[in-house]
C-alpha positions as CSV (number, residue, x, y, z in Angstrom):
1,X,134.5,27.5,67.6
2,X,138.2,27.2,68.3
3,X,139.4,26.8,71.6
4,X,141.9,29.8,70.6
5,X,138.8,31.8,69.4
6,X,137.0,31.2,72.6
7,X,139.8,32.3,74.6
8,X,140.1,35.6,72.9
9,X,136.0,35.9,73.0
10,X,136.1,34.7,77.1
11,X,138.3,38.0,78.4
12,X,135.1,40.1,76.3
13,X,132.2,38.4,77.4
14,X,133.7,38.8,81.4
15,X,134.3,42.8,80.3
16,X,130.6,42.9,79.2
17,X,128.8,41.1,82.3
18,X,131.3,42.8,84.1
19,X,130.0,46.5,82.7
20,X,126.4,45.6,82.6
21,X,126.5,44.4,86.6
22,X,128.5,47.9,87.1
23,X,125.2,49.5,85.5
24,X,122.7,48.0,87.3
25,X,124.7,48.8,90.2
26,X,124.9,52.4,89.5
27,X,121.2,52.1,88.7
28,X,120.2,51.1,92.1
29,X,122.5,53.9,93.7
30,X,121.1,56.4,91.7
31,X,117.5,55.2,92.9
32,X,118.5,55.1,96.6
33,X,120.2,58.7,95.8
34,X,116.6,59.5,94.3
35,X,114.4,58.1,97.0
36,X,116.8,60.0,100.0
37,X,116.3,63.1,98.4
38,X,112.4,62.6,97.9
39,X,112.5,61.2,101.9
40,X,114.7,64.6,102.3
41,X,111.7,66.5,101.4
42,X,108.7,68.0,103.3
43,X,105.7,69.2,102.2
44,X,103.1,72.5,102.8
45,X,100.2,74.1,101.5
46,X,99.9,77.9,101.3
47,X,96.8,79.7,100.2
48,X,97.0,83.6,99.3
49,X,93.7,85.4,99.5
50,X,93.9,88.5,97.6
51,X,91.4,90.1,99.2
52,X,92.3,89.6,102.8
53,X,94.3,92.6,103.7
54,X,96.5,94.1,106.1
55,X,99.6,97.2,106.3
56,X,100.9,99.2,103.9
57,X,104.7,98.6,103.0
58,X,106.4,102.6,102.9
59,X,109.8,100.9,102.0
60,X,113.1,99.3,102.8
61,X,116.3,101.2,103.8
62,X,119.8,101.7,105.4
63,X,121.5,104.3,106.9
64,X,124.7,104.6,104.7
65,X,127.4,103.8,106.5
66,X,129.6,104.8,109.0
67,X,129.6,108.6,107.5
68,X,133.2,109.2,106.9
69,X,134.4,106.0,106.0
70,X,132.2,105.5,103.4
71,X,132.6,109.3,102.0
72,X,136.3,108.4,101.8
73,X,135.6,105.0,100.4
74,X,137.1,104.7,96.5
75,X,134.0,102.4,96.0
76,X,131.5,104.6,97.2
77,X,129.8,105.1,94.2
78,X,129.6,101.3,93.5
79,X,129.0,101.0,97.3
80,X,126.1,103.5,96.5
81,X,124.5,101.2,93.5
82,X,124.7,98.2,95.4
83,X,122.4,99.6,97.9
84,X,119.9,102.0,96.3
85,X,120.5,101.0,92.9
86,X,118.5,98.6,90.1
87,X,121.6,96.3,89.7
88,X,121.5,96.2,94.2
89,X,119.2,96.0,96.6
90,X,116.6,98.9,95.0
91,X,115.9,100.5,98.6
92,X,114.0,103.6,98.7
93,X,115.0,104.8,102.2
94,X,118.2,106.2,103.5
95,X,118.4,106.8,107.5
96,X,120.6,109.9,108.2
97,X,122.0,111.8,111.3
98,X,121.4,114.8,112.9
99,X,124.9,115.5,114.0
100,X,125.7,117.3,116.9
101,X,128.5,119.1,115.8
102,X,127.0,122.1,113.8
103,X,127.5,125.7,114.1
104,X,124.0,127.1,115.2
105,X,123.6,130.5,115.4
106,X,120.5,130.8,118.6
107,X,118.9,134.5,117.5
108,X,118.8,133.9,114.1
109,X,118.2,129.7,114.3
110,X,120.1,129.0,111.3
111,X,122.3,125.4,111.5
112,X,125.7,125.4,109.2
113,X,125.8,122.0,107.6
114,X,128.7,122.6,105.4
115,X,132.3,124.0,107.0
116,X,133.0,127.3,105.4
117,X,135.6,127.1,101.6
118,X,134.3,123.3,101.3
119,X,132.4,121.3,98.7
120,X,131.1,118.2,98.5
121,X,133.0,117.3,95.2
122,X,136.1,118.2,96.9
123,X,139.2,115.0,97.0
124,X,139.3,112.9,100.0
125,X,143.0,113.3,98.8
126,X,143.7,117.1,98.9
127,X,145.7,119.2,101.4
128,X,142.2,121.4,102.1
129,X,140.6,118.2,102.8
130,X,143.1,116.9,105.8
131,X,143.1,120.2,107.6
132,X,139.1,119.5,108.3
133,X,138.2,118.2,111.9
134,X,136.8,115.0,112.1
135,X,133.4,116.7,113.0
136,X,133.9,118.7,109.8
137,X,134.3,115.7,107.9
138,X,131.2,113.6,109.2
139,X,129.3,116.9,107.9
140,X,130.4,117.1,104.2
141,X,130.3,113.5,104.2
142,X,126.5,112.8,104.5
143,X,125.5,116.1,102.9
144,X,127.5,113.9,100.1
145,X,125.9,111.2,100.6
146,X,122.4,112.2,100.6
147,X,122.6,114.7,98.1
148,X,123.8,111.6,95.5
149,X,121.3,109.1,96.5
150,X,118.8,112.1,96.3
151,X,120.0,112.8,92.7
152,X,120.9,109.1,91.6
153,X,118.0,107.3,92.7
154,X,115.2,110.0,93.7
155,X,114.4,108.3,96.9
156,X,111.0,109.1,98.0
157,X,112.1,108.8,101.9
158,X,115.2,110.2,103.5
159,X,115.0,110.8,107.5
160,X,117.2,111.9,110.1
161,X,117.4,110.9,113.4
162,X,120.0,112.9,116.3
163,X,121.6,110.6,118.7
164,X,122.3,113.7,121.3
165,X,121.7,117.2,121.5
166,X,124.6,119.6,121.2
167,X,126.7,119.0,123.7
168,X,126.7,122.2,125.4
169,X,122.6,122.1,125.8
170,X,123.0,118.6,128.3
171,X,123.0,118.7,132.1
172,X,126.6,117.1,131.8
173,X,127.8,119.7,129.2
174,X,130.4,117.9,127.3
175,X,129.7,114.4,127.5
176,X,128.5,112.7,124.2
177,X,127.0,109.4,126.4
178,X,123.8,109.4,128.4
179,X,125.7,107.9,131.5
180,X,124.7,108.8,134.7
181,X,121.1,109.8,132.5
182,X,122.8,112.7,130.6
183,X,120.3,114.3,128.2
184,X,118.9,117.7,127.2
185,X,118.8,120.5,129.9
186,X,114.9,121.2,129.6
187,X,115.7,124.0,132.4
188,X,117.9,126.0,129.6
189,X,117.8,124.1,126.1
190,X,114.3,122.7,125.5
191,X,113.7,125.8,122.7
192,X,117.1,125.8,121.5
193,X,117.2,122.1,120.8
194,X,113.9,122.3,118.8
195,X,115.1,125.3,116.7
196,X,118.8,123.3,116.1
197,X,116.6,120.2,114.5
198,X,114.2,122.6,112.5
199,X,117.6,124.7,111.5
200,X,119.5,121.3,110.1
201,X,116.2,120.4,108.7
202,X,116.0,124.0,107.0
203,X,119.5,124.1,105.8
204,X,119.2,120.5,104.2
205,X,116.1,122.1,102.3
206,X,117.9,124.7,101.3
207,X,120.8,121.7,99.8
208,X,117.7,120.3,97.3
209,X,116.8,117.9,100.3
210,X,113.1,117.7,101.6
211,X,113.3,115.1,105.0
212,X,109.9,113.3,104.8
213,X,110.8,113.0,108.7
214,X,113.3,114.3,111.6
215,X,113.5,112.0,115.0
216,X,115.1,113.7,118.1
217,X,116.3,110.8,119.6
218,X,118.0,107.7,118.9
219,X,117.6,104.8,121.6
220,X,116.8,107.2,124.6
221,X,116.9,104.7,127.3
222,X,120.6,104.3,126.2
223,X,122.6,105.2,129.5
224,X,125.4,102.6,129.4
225,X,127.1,102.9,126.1
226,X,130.5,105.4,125.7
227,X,128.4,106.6,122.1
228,X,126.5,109.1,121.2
229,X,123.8,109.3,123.1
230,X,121.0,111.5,125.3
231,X,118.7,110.0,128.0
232,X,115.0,110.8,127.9
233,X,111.7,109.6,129.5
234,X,108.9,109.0,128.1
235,X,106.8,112.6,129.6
236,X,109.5,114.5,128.8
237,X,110.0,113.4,125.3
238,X,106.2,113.8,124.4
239,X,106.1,117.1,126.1
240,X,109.0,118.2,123.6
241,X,108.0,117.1,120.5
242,X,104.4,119.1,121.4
243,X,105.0,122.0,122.9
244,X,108.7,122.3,121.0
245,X,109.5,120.4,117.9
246,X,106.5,120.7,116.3
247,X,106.7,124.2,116.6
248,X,109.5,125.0,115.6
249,X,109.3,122.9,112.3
250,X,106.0,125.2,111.5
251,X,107.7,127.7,112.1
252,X,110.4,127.4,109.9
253,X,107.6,126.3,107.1
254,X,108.6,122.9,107.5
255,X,105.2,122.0,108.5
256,X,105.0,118.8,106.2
257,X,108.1,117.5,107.9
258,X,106.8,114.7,109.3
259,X,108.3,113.6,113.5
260,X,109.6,110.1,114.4
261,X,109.6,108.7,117.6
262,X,111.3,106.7,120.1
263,X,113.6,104.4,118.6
264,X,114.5,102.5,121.1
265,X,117.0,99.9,121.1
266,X,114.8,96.9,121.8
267,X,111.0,96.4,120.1
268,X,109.3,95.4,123.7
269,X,110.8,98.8,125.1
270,X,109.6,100.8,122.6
271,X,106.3,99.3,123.3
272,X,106.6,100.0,126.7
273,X,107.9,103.8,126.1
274,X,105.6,104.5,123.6
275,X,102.9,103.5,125.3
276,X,103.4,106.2,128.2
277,X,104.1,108.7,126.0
278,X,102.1,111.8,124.7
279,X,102.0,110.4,120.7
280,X,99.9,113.2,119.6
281,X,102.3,115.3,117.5
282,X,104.1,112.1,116.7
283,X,103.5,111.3,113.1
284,X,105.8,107.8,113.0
285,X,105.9,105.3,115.9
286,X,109.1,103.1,115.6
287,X,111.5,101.2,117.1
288,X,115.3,99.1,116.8
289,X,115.2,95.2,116.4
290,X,117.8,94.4,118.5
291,X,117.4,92.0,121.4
292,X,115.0,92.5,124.5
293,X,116.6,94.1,127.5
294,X,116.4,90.5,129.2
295,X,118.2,88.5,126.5
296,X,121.0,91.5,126.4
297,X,121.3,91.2,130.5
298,X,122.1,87.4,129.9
299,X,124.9,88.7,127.1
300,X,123.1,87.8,124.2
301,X,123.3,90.2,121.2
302,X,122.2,90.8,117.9
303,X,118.8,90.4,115.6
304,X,115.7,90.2,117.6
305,X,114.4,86.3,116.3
306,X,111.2,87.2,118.3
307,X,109.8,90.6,118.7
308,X,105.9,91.0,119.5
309,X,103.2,92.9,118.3
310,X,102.7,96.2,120.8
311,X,100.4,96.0,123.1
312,X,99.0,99.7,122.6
313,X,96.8,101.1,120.1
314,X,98.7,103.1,117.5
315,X,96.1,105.2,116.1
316,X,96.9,103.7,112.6
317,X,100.3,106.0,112.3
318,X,102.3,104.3,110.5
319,X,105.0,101.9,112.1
320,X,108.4,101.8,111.5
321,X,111.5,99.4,112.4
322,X,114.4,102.1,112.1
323,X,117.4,100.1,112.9
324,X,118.3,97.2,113.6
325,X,121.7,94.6,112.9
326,X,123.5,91.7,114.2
327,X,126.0,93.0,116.4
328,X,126.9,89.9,117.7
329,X,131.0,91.1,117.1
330,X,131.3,87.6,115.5
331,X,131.3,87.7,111.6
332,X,129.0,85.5,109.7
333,X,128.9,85.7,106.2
334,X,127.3,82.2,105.5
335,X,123.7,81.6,105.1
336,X,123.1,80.7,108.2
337,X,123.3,84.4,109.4
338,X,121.2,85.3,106.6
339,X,118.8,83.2,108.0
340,X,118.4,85.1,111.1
341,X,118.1,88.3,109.4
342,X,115.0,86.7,107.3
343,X,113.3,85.4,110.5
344,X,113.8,88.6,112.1
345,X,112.4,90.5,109.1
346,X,109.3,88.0,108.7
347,X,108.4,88.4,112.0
348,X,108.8,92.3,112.1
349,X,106.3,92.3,109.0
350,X,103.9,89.7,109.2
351,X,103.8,89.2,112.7
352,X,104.6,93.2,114.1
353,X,102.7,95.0,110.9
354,X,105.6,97.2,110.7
355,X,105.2,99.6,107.6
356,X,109.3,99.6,107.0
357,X,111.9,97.8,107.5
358,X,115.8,99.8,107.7
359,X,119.1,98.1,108.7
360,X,121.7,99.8,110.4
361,X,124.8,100.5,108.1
362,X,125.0,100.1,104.4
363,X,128.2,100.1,104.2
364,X,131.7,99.7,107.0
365,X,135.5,99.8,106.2
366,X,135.7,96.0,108.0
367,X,134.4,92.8,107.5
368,X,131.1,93.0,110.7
369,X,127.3,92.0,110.0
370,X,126.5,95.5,111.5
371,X,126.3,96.4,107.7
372,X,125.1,95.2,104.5
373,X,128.0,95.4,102.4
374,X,132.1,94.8,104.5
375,X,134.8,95.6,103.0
376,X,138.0,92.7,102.4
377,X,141.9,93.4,103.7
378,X,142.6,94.3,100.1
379,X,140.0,96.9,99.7
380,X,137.5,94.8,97.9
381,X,134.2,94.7,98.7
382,X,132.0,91.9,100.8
383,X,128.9,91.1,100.8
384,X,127.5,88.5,103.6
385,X,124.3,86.5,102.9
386,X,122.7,89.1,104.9
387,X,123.1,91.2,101.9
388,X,121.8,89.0,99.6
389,X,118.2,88.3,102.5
390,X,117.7,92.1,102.6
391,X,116.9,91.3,98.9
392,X,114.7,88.7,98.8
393,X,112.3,91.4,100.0
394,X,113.5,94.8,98.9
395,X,113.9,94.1,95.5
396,X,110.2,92.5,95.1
397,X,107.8,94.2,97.8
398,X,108.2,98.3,96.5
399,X,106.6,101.2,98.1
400,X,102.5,101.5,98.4
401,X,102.5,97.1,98.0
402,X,100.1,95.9,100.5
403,X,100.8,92.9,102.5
404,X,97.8,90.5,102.5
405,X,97.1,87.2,103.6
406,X,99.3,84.4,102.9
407,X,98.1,80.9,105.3
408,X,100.5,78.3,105.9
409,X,98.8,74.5,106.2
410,X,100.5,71.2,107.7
411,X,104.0,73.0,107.9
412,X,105.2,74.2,111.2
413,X,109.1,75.0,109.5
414,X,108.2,77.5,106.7
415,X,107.7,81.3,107.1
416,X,105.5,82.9,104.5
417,X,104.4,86.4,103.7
418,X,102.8,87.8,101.0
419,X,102.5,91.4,99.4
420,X,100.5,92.8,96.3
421,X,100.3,96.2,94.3
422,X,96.7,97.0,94.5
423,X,97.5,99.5,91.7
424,X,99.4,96.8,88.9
425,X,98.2,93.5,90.4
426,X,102.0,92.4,90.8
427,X,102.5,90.6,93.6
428,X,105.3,88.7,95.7
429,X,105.3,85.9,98.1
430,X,108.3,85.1,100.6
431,X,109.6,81.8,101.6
432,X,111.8,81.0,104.5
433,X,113.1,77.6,104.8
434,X,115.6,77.7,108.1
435,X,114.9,73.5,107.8
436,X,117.4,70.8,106.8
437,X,114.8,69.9,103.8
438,X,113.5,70.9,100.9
439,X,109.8,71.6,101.2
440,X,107.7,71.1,98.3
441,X,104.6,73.4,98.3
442,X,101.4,73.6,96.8
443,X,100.0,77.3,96.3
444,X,96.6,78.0,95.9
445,X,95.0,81.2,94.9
446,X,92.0,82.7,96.5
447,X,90.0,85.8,94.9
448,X,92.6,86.1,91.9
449,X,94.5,84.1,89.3
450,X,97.7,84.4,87.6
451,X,99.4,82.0,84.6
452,X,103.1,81.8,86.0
453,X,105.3,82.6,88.9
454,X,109.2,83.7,88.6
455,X,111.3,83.3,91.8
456,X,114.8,83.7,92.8
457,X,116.5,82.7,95.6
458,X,119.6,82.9,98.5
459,X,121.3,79.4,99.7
460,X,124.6,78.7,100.4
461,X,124.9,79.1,97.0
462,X,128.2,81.6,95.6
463,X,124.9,82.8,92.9
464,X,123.0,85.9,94.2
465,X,119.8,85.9,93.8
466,X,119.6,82.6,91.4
467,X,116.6,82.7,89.7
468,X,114.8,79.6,88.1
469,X,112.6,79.1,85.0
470,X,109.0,80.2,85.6
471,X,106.7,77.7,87.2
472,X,103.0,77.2,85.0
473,X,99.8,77.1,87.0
474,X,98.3,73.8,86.6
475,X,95.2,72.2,85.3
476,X,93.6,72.4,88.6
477,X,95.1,76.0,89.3
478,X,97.6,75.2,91.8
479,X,101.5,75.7,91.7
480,X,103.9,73.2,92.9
481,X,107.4,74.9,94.1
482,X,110.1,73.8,95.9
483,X,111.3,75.6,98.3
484,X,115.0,74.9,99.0
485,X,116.4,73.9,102.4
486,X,118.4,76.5,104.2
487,X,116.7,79.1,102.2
488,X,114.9,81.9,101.2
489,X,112.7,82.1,97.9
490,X,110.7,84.6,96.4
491,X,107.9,84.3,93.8
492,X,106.4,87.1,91.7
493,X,103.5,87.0,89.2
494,X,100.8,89.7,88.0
495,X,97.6,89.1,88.6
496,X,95.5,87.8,85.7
């Protein structure tokens, strides 16, 4: 070879070691990339025994919004379809209010729930519109609101709950708060009240709108707050819904009409009003998922991470968690508050039994995890990752699923639940990964069998609801999922 020719061949050769050293290099990176991620991961068994039983799931829900703002909203329809719709989150409650402010005529016990020349097709925009009160407003607002979802989405539960009496029937007529333990004048009002819930009850019926229930209060114990709000006891509250309310909704032939009570704020006091209360023409126990009186006196707010069973025995009525929020006053859109939502709503069903599960607002004109869906400076719309959690259960455990048994082994990080339709054999299972790893799982079935599991999920990720290819059962009849960190997951299959 010529020395010329092995100079031009040298620069070549150098390139060539030079790229195959850069590739083994790479090589090794990758592996150490590989082997953190496989040290990143944990692992878990979970074992689902069909036959293993326990409450019966009635539904998911929201109460709309903040009733005027969302009326007014140009993207209430969308607004509407993002909640109760097939595209959204596919609840099948909707909370309403039994507001104080309607006419109520006492001899003949007829309740006014539209103002007088209005519609509820009428413009937001319009001269006629503008001259209405803001009372009037709230009231052609949810008639709106619930007549829609009614038509729209034919929910099969929509309840009502009223924060105060009218103001007039309190012992401090006037004031809307329960300060200094404001609430109804039994000495005058007891009657009066009763007939003014069956009235608004009557006049909705008379709209196309059958309430499957009516609560007369909303978070009783509630004497520090400048809201709406009425102060009751526990005797005083059972003796009314006896020897009043459910009287006066027979008598108005709204005997199916079922009765909520107490909602309290905070699950352990609702255990502990509930418990001293005359339940006997209650037909729905339930309670808020905010934070226990003791955490709020040391100024903490927001989703109850912990709430415990109730101590009492509930008859098997049905138990419901009829609000609840983070209202914190600190925005968090990431997943990190989704994540408290989704231990919060774990713990409310597979640890409290609850029957359903509603969040506070749908819907509010600001950017504030009191609601599902905010709304951006520029009018468009925002949805936090609480949103996207509410779905991880509402969209795959529907009314009449049964939650049964779902047993977590050598994981102390995961949160599981499970749910079935006795009826089609679909079933869901619910992962909760608040962990810094990925957890792979093994999932064994006990008493059925299926061939394949779809699941979707909420990270951090900007996709809602990303959904993965279906996972096969293998030879030995076990799945093996991942379960992301910082996550939720949920799989669905059909029992074989």
């Amino acid at each position: 070879m010529k020395r010329s020719t092995l100079i031009m061949i040298l620069p070549v050769l150098l390139a060539l070691s030079c790229k195959k050293e850069n590739v083994l290099q790479q090589q090794k990176l990758s592996s150490a990339k590989n082997d953190a991620v496989e040290i990143s991961k944990d692992t878990a068994g979970i074992t689902l025994s069909w036959n293993k039983t326990y409450q019966k799931i009635e539904g998911f829900g929201a109460f709309g919004g903040r009733i005027t703002p969302f009326f007014e909203s140009p993207k209430r329809d969308s607004i509407m379809n993002h909640l109760w719709g097939q595209t959204g989150l596919q609840l099948t409650i909707i909370r309403g209010k039994i507001i104080r402010s309607y006419p109520f005529d006492k001899q003949t016990g007829v309740v006014t729930i539209k103002p007088a020349g209005t519609s509820i097709d009428m413009d937001v925009n319009s001269p006629a519109y503008q001259k209405l009160t803001e009372e009037e407003k709230e009231q052609i607002g949810q008639l709106w609101i619930l007549k829609k979802v009614k038509e729209r989405y034919q929910l099969p539960i929509i309840f009502a709950s009223a924060w105060t009496p009218p103001l007039y029937m309190k012992t401090n007529p006037g004031s809307e708060s329960a300060k200094n333990f404001n609430g109804l004048d039994f000495k005058c009002c007891s009657t009066d009240f009763a007939r003014y819930l069956s009235g608004f009850t009557k006049a909705y019926q008379n709209e196309g709108i059958n309430f499957y229930a009516i609560s007369p209060t909303n978070e009783p114990e509630n004497i520090f707050s400048d809201w709406d709000a009425s102060y009751w006891d526990s005797k005083h509250l059972g003796e009314f819904v006896s020897n009043n309310l459910r009287p006066a909704l027979n008598a108005a032939g709204l005997n199916t009409t079922k009765i909520i009570s107490s909602e309290n704020a905070a699950w352990g006091t609702a255990n502990s009003f509930l418990a001293g209360m005359d339940k006997s023409n209650v037909d729905i126990l339930a309670g808020h998922g905010y934070v226990e009186i003791g955490d709020l006196i040391f100024g903490k707010r927001g989703l109850n991470q912990d709430p415990k069973p109730w101590s009492f025995a509930t008859g098997n009525k049905p138990v419901w968690l009829t609000e609840t929020s983070d209202d914190g006053g600190t925005y968090d859109g990431t997943i990190t508050g989704g994540l408290k939502l989704a231990t919060s709503m774990h713990k409310f069903l597979a640890e409290c039994n609850i029957n359903a599960f509603v969040y506070w607002l749908g819907m509010l004109a600001i950017k504030n995890n009191e609601s599902l869906i905010g709304t951006n400076s520029d009018g468009s719309l925002e949805f936090p990752k609480t949103y996207e959690v509410m779905g991880q259960f509402s969209r795959a455990i529907h009314p009449g699923y049964i939650r049964f048994d779902a047993k977590l082994q050598n994981n102390s990080t995961l949160k599981v639940s499970a749910y079935k339709d006795p009826v089609s054999g679909k079933f869901s299972l619910v992962a909760i990964n608040p962990g810094q790893k990925a957890v792979v799982c093994k999932i064994q079935l006990a008493g059925f069998s299926t061939g394949l599991l779809n699941s979707y999920q909420t990270t951090d990720s900007p996709v809602r609801w990303q959904s993965a290819a279906p996972t096969v059962v293998k030879a030995n009849g076990i799945f093996e999922v991942l379960v992301p960190a910082s996550g939720v997951i949920t799989f669905t299959g059909t029992k074989g």
